[in-house]
C-alpha positions as a Markdown table, in Angstrom:
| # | Residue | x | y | z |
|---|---|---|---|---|
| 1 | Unk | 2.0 | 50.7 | -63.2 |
| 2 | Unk | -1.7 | 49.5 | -64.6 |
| 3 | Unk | -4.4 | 49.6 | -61.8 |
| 4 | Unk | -6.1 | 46.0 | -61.5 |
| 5 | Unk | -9.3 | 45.8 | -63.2 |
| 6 | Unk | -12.9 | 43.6 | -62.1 |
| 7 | Unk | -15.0 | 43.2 | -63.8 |
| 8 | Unk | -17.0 | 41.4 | -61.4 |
| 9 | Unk | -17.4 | 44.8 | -60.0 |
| 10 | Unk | -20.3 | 44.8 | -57.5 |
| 11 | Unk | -23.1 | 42.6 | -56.2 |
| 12 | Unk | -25.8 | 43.1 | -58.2 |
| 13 | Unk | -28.0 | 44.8 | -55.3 |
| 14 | Unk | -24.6 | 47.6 | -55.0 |
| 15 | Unk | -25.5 | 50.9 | -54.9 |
| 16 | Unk | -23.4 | 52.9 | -57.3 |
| 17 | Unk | -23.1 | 56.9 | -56.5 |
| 18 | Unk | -22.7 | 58.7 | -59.9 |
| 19 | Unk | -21.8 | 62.6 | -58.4 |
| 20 | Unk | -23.8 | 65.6 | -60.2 |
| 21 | Unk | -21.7 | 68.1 | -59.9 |
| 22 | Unk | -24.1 | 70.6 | -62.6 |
| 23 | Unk | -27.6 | 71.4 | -62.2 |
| 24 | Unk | -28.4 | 69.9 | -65.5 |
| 25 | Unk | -27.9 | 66.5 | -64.1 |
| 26 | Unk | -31.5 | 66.9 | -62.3 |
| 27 | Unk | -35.0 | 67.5 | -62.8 |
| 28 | Unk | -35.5 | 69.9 | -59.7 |
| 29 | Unk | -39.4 | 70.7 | -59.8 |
| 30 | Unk | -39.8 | 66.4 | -60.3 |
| 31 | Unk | -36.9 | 65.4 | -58.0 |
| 32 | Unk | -35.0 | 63.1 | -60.6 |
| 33 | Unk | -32.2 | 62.6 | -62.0 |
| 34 | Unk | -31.6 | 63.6 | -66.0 |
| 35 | Unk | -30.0 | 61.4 | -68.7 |
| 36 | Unk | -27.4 | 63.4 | -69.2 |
| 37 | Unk | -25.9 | 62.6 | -65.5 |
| 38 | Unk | -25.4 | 59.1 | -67.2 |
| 39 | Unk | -24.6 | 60.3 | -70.4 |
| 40 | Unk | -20.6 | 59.5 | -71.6 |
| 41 | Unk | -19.1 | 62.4 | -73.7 |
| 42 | Unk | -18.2 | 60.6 | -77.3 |
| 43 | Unk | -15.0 | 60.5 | -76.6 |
| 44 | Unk | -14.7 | 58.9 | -73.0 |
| 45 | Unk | -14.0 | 55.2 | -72.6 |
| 46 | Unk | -16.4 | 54.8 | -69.4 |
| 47 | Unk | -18.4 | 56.8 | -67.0 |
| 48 | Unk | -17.3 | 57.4 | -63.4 |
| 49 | Unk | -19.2 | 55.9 | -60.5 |
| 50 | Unk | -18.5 | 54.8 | -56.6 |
| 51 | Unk | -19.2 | 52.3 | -54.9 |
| 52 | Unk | -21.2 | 53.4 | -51.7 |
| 53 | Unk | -22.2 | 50.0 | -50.0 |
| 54 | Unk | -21.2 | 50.7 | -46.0 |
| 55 | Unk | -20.4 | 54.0 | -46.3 |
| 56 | Unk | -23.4 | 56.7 | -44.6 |
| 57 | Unk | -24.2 | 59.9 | -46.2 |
| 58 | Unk | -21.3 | 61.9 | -44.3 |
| 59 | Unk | -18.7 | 59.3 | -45.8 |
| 60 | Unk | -20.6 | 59.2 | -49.6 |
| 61 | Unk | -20.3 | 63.3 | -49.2 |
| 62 | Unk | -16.8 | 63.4 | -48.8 |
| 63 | Unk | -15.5 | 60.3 | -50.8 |
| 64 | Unk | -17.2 | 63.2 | -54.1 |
| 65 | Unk | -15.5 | 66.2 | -52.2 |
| 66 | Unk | -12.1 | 64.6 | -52.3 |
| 67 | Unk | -12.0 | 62.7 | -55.8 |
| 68 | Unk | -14.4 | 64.4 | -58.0 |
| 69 | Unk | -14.5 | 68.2 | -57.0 |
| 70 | Unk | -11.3 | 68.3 | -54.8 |
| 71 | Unk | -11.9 | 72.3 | -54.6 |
| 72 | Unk | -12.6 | 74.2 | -51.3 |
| 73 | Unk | -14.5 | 76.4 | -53.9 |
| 74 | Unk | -16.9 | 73.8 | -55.3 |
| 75 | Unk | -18.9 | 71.0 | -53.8 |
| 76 | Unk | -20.6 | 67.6 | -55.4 |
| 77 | Unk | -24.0 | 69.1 | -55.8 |
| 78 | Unk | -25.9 | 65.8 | -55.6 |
| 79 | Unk | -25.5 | 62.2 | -56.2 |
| 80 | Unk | -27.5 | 59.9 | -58.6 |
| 81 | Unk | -27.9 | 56.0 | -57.0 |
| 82 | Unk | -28.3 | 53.0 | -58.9 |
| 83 | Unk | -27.8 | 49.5 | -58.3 |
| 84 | Unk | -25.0 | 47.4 | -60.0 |
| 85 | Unk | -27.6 | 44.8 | -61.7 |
| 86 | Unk | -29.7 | 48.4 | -63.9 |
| 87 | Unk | -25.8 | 48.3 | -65.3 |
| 88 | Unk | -25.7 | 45.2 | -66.5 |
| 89 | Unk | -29.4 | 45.1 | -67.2 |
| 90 | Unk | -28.5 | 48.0 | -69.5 |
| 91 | Unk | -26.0 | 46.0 | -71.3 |
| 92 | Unk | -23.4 | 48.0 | -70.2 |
| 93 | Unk | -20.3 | 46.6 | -68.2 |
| 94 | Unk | -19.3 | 47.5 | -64.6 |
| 95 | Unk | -15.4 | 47.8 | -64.3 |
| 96 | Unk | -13.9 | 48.3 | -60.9 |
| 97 | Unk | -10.5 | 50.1 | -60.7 |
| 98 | Unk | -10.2 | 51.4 | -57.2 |
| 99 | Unk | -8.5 | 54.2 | -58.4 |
| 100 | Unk | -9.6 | 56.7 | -56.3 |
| 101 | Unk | -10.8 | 54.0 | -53.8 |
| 102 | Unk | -14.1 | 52.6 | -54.2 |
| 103 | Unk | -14.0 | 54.2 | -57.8 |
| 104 | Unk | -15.7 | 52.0 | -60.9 |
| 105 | Unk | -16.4 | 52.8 | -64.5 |
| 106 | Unk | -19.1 | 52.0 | -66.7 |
| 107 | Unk | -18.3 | 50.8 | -69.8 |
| 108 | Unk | -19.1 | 49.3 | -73.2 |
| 109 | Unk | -21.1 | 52.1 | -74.3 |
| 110 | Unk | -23.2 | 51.8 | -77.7 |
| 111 | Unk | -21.3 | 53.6 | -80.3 |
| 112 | Unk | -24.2 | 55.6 | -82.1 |
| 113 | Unk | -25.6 | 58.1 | -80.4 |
| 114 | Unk | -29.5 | 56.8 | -79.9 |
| 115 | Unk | -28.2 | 53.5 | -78.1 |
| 116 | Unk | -26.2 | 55.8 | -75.8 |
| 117 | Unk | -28.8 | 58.0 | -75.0 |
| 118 | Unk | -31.2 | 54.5 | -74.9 |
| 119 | Unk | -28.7 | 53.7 | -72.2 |
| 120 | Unk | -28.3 | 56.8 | -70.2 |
| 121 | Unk | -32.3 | 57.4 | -69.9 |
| 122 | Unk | -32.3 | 53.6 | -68.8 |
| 123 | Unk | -30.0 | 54.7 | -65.8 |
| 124 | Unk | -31.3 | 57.8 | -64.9 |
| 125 | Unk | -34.9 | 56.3 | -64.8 |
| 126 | Unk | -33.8 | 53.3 | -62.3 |
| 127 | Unk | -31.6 | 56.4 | -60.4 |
| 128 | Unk | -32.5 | 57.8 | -56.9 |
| 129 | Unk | -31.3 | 61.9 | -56.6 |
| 130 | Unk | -30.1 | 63.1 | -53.2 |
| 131 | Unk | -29.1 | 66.6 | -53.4 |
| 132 | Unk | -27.0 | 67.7 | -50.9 |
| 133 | Unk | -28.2 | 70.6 | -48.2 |
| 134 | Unk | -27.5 | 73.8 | -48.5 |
| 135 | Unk | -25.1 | 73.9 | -45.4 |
């Protein structure tokens, strides 16, 4: 069976969590996030995002534990924010699947590897980091 697709994904004022799971998806002396936390590999259709709006920071936490790093060993790291409308603005597409729940992909990625990179530092410069505590 094919999940249902939107792509009248979000609100344009949505907060979209993209989990860092790798230290290389943050500037740590600045506090921001990097382009390559937004940054598709070649092959890859989309990029994975949640949708956050209602959820506090205990509920954001574990919707990253249990769909992108279901490990007792490994934790999200961090979590890269941006609103639905820096997607579009982009001229990328938001595509909401809901599989895991509240999960949406970003798609329609430049094919040369400039305008993807144009893209991702687009993203990453509208992003807000939160890195997780050390608990």
């Amino acid at each position: 069976m094919t999940a249902a697709v939107d792509t009248i994904a979000a609100t344009p004022d949505e907060p979209l969590a993209r989990f860092l799971t790798q230290s290389s998806h943050w500037h740590k002396e600045r506090h921001q996030v990097s382009s390559s936390a937004f940054l598709p590999s070649r092959l890859a259709t989309g990029l994975s995002v949640f949708r956050t709006t209602g959820l506090d920071a205990r509920a954001v936490w574990a919707l990253g534990d249990l769909h992108v790093v279901p490990s007792p060993v490994r934790r999200v790291r961090g979590a890269a924010t941006v609103i639905a409308s820096v997607v579009t603005t982009a001229g990328l597409t938001l595509v909401r699947d809901d599989v895991p729940p509240r999960h949406a992909e970003i798609r329609n990625w430049p094919e040369e590897k400039e305008a993807r990179k144009q893209c991702a530092l687009e993203l990453a410069a509208s992003a807000s980091l939160t890195l997780r505590d050390a608990t």
